[in-house]
DRENPA-3360 file (N, C-alpha, C; in nm, 2 decimals, always signed):
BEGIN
1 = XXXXXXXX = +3.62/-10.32/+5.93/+3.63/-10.43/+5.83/+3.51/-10.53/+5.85 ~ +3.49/-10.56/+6.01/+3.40/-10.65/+6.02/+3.24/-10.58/+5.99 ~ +3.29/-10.48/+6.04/+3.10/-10.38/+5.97/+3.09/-10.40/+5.83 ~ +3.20/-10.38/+5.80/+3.17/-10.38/+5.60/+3.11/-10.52/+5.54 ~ +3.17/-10.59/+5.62/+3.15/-10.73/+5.59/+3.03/-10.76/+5.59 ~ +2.93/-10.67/+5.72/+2.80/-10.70/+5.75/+2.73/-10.70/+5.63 ~ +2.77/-10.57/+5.58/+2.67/-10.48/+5.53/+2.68/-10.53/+5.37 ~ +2.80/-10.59/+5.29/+2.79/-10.62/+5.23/+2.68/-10.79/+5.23;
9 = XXXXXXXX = +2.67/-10.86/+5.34/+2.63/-11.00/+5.33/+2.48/-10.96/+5.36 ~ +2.46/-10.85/+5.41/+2.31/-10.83/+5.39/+2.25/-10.77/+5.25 ~ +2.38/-10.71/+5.18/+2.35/-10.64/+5.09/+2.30/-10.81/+4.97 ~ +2.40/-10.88/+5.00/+2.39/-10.99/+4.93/+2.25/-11.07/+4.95 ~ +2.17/-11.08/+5.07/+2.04/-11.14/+5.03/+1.98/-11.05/+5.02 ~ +1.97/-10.95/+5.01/+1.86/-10.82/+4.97/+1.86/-10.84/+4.79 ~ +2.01/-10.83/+4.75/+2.03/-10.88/+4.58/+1.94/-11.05/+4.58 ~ +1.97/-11.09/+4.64/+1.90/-11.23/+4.62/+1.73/-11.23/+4.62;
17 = XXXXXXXX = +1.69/-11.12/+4.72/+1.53/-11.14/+4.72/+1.49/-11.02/+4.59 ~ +1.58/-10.94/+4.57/+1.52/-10.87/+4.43/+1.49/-10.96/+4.32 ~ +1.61/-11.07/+4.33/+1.61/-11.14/+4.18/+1.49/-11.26/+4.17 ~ +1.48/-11.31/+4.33/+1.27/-11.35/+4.37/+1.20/-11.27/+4.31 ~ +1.19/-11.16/+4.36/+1.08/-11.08/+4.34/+1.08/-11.11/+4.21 ~ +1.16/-11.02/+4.13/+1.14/-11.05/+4.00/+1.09/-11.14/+3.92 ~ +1.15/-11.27/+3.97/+1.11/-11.39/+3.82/+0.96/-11.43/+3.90 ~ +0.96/-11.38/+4.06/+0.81/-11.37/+4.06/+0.70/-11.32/+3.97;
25 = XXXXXXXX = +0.71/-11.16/+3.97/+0.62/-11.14/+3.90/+0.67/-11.15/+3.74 ~ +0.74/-11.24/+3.71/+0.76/-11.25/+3.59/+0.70/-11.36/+3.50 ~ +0.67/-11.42/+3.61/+0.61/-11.54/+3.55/+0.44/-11.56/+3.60 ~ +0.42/-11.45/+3.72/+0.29/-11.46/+3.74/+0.19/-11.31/+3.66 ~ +0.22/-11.26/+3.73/+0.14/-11.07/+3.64/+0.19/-11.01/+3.56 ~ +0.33/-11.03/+3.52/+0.42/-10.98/+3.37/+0.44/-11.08/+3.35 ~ +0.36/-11.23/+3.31/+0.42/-11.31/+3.20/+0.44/-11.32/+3.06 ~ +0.35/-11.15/+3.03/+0.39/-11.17/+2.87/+0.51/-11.11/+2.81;
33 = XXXXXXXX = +0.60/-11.07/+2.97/+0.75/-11.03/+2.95/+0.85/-11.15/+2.95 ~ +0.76/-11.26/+3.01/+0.89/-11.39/+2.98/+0.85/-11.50/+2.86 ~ +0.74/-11.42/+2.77/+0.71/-11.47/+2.64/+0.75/-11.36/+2.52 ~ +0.80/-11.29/+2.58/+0.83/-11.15/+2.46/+0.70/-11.10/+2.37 ~ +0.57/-11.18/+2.44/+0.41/-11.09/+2.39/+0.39/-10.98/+2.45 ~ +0.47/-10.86/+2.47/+0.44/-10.74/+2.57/+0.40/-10.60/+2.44 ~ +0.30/-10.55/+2.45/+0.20/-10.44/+2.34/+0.23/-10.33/+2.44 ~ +0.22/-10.23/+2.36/+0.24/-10.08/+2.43/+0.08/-10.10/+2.55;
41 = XXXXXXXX = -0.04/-10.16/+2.51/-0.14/-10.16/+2.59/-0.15/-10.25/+2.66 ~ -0.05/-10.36/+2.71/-0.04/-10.38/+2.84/+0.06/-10.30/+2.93 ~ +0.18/-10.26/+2.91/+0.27/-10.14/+2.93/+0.14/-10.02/+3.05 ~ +0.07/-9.96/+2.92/-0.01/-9.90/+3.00/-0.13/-9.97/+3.12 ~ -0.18/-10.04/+3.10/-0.26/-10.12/+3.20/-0.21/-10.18/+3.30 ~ -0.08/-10.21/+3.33/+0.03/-10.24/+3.43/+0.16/-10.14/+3.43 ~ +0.11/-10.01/+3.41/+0.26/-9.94/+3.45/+0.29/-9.94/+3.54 ~ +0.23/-9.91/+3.71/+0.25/-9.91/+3.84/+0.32/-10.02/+3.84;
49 = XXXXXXXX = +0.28/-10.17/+3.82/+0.36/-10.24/+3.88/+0.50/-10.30/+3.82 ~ +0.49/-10.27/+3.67/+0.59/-10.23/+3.53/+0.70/-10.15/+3.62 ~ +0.68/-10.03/+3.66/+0.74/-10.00/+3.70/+0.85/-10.03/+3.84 ~ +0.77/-10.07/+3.94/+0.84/-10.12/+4.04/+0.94/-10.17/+4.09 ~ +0.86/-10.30/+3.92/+0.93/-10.43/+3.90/+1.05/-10.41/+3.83 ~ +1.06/-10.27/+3.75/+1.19/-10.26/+3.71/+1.25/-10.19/+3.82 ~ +1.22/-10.08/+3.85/+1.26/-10.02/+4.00/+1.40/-10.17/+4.04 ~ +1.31/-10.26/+4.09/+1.35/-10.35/+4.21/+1.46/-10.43/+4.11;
57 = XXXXXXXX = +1.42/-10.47/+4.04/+1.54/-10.58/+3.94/+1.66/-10.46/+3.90 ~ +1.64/-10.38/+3.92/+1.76/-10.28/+3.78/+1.86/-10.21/+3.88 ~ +1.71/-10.12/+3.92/+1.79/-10.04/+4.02/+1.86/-9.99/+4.15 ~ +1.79/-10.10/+4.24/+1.79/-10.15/+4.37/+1.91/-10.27/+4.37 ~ +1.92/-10.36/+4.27/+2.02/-10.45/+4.28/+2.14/-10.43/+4.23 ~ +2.13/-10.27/+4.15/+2.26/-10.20/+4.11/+2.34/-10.15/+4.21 ~ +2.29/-10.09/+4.29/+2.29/-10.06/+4.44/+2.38/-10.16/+4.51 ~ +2.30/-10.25/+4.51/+2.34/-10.32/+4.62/+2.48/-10.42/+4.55;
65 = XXXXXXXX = +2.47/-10.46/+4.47/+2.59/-10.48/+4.37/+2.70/-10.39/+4.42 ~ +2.74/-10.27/+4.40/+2.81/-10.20/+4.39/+2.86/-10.24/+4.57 ~ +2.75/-10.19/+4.66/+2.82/-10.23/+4.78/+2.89/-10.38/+4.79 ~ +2.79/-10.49/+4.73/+2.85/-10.63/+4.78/+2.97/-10.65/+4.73 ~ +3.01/-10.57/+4.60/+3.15/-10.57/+4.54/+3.28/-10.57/+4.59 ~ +3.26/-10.42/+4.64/+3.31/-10.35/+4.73/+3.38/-10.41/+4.87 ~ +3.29/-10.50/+4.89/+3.31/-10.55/+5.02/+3.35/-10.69/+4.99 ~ +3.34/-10.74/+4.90/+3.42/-10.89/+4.83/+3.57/-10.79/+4.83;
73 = XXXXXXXX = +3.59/-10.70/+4.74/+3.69/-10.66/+4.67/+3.83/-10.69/+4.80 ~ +3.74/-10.58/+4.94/+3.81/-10.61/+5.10/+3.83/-10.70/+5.11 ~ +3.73/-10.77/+5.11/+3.77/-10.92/+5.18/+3.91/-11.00/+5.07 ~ +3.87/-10.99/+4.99/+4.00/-11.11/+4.90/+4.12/-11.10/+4.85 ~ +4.10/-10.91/+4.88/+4.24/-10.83/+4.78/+4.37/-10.91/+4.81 ~ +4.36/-10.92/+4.94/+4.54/-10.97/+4.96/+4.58/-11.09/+4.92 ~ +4.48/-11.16/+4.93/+4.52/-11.31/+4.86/+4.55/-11.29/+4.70 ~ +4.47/-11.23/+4.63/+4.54/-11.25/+4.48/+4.46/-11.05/+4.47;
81 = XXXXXXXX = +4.57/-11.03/+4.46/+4.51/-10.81/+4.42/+4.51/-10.84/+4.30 ~ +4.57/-10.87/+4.17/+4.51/-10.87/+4.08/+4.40/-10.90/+4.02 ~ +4.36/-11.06/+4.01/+4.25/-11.10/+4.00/+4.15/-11.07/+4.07 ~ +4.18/-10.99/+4.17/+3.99/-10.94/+4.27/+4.01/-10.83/+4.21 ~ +4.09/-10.72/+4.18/+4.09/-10.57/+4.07/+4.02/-10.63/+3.96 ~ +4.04/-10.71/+3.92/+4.00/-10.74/+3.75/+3.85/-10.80/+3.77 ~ +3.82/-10.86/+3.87/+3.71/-10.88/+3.89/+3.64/-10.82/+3.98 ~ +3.64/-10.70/+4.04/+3.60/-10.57/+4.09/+3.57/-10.47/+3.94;
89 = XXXXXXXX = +3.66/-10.45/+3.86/+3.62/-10.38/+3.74/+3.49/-10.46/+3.67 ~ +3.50/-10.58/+3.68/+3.41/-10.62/+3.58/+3.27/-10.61/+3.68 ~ +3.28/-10.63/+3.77/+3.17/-10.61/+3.84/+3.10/-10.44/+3.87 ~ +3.15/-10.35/+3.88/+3.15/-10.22/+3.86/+3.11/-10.21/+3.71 ~ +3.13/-10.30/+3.61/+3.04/-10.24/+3.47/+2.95/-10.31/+3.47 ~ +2.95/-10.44/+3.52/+2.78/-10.50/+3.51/+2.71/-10.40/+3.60 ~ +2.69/-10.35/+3.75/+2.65/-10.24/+3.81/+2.62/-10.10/+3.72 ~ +2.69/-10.06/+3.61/+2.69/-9.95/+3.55/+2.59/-10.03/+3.44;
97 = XXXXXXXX = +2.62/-10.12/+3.42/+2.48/-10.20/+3.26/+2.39/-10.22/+3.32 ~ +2.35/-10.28/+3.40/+2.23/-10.27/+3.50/+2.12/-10.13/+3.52 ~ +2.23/-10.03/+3.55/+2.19/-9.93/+3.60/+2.10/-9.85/+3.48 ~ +2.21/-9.87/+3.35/+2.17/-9.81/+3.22/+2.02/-9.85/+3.14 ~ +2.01/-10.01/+3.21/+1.89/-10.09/+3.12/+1.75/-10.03/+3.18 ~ +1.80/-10.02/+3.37/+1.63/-10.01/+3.42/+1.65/-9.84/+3.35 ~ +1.74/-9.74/+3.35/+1.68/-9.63/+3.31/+1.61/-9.59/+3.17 ~ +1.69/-9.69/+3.04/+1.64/-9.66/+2.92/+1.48/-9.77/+2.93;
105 = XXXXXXXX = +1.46/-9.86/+3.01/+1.30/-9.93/+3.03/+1.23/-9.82/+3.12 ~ +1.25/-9.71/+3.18/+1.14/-9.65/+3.27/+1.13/-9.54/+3.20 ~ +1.24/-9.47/+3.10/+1.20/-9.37/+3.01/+1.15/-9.40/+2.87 ~ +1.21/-9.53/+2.87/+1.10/-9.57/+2.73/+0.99/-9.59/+2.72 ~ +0.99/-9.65/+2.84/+0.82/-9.69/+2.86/+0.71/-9.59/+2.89 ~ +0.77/-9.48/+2.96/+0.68/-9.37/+3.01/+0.67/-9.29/+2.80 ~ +0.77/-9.27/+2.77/+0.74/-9.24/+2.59/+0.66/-9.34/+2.50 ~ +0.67/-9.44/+2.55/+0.55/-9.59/+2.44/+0.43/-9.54/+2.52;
113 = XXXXXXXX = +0.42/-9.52/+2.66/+0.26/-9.52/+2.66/+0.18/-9.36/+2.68 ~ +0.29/-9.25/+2.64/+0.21/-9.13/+2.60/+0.21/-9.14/+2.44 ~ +0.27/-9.20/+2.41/+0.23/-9.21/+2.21/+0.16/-9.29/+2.23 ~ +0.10/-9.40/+2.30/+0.00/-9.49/+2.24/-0.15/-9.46/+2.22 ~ -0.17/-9.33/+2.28/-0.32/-9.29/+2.30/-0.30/-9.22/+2.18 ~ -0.18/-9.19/+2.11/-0.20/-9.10/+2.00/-0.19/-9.15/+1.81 ~ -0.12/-9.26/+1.88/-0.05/-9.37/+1.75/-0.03/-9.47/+1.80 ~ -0.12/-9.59/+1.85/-0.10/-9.69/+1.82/+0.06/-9.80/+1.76;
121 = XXXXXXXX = +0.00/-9.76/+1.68/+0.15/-9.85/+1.58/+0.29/-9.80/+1.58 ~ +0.27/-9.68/+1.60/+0.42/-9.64/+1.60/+0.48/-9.63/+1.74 ~ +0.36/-9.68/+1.84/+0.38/-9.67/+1.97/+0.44/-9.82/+1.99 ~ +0.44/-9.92/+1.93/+0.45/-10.03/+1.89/+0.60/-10.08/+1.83 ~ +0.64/-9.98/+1.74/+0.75/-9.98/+1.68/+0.86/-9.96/+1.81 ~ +0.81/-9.79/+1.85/+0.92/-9.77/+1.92/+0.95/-9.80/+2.06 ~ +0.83/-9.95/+2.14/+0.89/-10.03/+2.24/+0.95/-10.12/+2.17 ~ +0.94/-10.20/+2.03/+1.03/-10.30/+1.99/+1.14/-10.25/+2.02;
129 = XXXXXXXX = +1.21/-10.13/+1.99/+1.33/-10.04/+1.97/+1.37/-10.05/+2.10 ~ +1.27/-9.96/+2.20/+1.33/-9.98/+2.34/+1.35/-10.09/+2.41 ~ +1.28/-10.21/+2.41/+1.29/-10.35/+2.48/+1.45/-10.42/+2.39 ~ +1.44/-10.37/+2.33/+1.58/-10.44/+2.25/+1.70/-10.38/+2.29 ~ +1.66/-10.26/+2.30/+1.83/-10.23/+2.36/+1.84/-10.24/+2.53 ~ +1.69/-10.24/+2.63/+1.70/-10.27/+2.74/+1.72/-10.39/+2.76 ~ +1.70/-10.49/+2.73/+1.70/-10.62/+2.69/+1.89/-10.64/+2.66 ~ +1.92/-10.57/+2.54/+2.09/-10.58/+2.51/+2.16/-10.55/+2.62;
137 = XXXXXXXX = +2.12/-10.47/+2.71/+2.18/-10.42/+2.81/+2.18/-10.50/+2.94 ~ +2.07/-10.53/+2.96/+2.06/-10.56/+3.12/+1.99/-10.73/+3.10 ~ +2.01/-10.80/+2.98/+1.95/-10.92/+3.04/+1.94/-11.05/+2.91 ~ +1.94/-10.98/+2.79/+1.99/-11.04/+2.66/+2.05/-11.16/+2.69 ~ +2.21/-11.14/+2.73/+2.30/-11.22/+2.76/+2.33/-11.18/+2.88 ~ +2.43/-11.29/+2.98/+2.43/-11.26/+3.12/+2.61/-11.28/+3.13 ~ +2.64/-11.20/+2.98/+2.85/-11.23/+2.99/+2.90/-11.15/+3.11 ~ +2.88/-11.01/+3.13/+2.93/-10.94/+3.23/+2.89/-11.01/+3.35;
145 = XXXXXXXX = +2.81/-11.02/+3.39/+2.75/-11.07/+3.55/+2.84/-11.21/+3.53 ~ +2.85/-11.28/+3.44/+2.90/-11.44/+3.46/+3.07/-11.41/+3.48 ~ +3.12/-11.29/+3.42/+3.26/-11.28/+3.42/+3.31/-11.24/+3.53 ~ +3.21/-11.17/+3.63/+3.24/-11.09/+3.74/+3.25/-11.27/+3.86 ~ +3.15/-11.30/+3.86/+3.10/-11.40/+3.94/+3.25/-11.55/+3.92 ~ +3.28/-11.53/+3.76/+3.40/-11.66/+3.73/+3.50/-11.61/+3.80 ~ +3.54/-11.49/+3.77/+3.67/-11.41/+3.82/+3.65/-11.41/+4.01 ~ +3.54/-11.35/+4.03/+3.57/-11.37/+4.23/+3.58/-11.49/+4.25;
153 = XXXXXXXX = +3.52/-11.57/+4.21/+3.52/-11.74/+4.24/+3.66/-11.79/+4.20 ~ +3.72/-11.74/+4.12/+3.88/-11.82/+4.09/+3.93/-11.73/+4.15 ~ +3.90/-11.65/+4.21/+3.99/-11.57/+4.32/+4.02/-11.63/+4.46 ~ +3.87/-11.62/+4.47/+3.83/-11.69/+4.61/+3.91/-11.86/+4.60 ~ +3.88/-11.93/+4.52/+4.00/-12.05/+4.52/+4.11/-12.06/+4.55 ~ +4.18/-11.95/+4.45/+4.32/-11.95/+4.53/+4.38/-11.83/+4.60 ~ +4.33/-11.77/+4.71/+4.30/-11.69/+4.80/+4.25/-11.68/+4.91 ~ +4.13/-11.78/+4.94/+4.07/-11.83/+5.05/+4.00/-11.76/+5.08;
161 = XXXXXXXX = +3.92/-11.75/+5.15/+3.83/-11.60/+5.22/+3.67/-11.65/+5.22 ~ +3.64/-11.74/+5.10/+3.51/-11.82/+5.09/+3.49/-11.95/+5.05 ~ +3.37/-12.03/+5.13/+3.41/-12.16/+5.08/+3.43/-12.19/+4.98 ~ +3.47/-12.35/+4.93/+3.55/-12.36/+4.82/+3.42/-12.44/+4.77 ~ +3.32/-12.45/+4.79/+3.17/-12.56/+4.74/+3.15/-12.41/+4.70 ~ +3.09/-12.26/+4.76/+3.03/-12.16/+4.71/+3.10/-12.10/+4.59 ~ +3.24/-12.18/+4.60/+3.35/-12.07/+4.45/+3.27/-12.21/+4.31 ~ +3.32/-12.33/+4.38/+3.24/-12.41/+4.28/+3.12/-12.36/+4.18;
169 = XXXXXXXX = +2.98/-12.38/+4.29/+2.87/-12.29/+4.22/+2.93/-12.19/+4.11 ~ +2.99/-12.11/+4.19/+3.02/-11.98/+4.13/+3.03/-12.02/+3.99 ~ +3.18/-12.09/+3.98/+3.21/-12.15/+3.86/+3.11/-12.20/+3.77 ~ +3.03/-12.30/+3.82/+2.92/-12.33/+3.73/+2.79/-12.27/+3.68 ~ +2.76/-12.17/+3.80/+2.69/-12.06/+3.73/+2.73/-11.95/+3.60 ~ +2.85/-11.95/+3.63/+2.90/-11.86/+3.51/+2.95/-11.91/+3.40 ~ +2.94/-12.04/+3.39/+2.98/-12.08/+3.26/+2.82/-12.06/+3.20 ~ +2.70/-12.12/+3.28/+2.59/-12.14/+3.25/+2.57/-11.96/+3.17;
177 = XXXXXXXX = +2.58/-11.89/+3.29/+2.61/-11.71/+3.18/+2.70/-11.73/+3.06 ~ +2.79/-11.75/+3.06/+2.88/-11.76/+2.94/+2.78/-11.79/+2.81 ~ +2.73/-11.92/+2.84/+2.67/-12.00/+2.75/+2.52/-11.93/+2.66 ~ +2.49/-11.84/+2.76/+2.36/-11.73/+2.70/+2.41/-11.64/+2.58 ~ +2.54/-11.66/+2.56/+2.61/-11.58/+2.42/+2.55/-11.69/+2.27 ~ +2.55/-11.80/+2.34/+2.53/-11.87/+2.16/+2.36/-11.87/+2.19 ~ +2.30/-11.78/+2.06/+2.15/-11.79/+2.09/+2.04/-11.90/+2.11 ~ +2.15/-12.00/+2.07/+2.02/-12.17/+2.09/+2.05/-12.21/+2.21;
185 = XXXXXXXX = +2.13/-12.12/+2.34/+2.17/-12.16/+2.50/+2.13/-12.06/+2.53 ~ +2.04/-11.98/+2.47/+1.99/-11.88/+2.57/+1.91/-11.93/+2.73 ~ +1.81/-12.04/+2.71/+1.78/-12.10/+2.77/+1.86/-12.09/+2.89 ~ +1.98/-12.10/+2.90/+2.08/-12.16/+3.01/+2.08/-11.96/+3.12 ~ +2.00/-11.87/+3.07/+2.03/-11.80/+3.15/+1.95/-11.82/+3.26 ~ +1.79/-11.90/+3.28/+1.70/-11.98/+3.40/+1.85/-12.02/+3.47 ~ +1.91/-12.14/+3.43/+2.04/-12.22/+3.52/+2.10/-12.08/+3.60 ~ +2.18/-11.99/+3.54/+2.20/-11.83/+3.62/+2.15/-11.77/+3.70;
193 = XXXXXXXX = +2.02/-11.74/+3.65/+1.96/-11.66/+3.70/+1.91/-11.75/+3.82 ~ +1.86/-11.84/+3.85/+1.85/-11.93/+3.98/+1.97/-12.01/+4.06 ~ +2.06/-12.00/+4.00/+2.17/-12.03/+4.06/+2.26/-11.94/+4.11 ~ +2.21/-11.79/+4.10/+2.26/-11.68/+4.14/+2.22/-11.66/+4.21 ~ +2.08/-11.70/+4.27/+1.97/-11.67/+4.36/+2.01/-11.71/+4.50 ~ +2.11/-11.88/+4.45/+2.12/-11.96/+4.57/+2.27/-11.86/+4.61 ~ +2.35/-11.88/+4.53/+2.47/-11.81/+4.50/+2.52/-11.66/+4.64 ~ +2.41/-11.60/+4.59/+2.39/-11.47/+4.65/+2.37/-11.46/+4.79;
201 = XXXXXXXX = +2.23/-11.61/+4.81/+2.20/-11.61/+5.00/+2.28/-11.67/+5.08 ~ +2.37/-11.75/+4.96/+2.52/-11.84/+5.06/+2.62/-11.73/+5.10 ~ +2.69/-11.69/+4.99/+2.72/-11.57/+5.01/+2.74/-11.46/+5.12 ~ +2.61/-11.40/+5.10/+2.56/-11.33/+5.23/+2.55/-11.38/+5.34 ~ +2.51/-11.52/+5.39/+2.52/-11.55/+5.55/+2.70/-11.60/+5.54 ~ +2.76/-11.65/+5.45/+2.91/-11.65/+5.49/+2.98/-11.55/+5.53 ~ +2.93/-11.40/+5.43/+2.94/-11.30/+5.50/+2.96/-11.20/+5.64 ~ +2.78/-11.25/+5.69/+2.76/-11.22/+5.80/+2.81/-11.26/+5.87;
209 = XXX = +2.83/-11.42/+5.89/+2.93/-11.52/+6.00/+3.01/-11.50/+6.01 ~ +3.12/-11.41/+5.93/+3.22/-11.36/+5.92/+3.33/-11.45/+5.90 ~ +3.29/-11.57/+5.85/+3.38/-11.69/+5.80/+3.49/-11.64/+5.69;
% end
């Protein structure tokens, strides 16, 4: 029990430095992915690291997801088994949406930039197509990830197992997700996505300490 525990609270800052890495290069050498100016011919001129970067955000934190779940799921069950089930499911489908978005971005992308040497424009068309549904999937809105994160945190409140400041955050991060559903609060998925960051490394060393 106490191994699992480890492994999930490591699993949890390893999730935390993927979601670094990412808005790293997301705002420094893929910035024209956090302005939605991305052309089939930057795609090609940065696929190595195009690639990686989804590698590390999609698929690597799907991974590790799945373990940190798993090992919440242990930790909380007895205090409320329903509510950690129901928030174990939801977190096993964000894990499975995750997993879906980096695959349909590394095969679409590898299809946009063998059509682009051949068609241009229609190589054009069909990343709009592909960014929109990888986008619908893994990062559009952040409802699944916010529902997983409300649900352990109101678990964890009345259940015990984690501090009650870390279930807080929780709470307030996932309304902030919630709120990426009305498209004029899209904005509010930055408040998520960095407050998941902090979220994740608290987390993990309460984990580890075995508190």
């Amino acid at each position: 029990m106490n191994d699992w525990q480890k492994v999930g609270g490591v699993s949890a800052l390893i999730a935390a430095a993927t979601w670094v890495f990412g808005m790293v290069l997301l705002f420094t050498v893929l910035a024209p992915f956090a302005t939605g100016d991305v052309d089939p011919g930057f795609l090609a001129d940065n696929q190595a690291i195009i690639y990686v970067w989804n590698i590390t955000i999609y698929l690597v934190f799907g991974v590790l997801l799945v373990v940190l779940l798993l090992a919440l799921h242990e930790r909380l069950k007895a205090g409320a088994p329903a509510l950690v089930g129901t928030a174990t499911a939801f977190g096993l489908i964000w894990a499975a949406v995750v997993f879906a978005s980096g695959m349909v971005f590394n095969i679409g992308m590898e299809t946009v930039i063998d059509l682009y040497g051949r068609d241009p424009a229609q190589a054009k068309s069909v990343w709009l197509a592909v960014n929109s549904v990888s986008i619908g999937l893994g990062g559009g809105n952040e409802v699944v990830g916010a529902l997983w994160i409300l649900l352990l945190s109101w678990a964890a409140l009345r259940a015990g197992g984690l501090p009650r400041a870390l279930n807080y955050l929780g709470v307030v991060i996932s309304v902030a997700g919630l709120l990426t559903l009305v498209p004029a609060l899209e904005m509010m998925g930055i408040i998520f996505g960095l407050g998941s960051i902090v979220w994740f490394v608290w987390l993990g060393i309460v984990m580890l300490r075995g508190s």
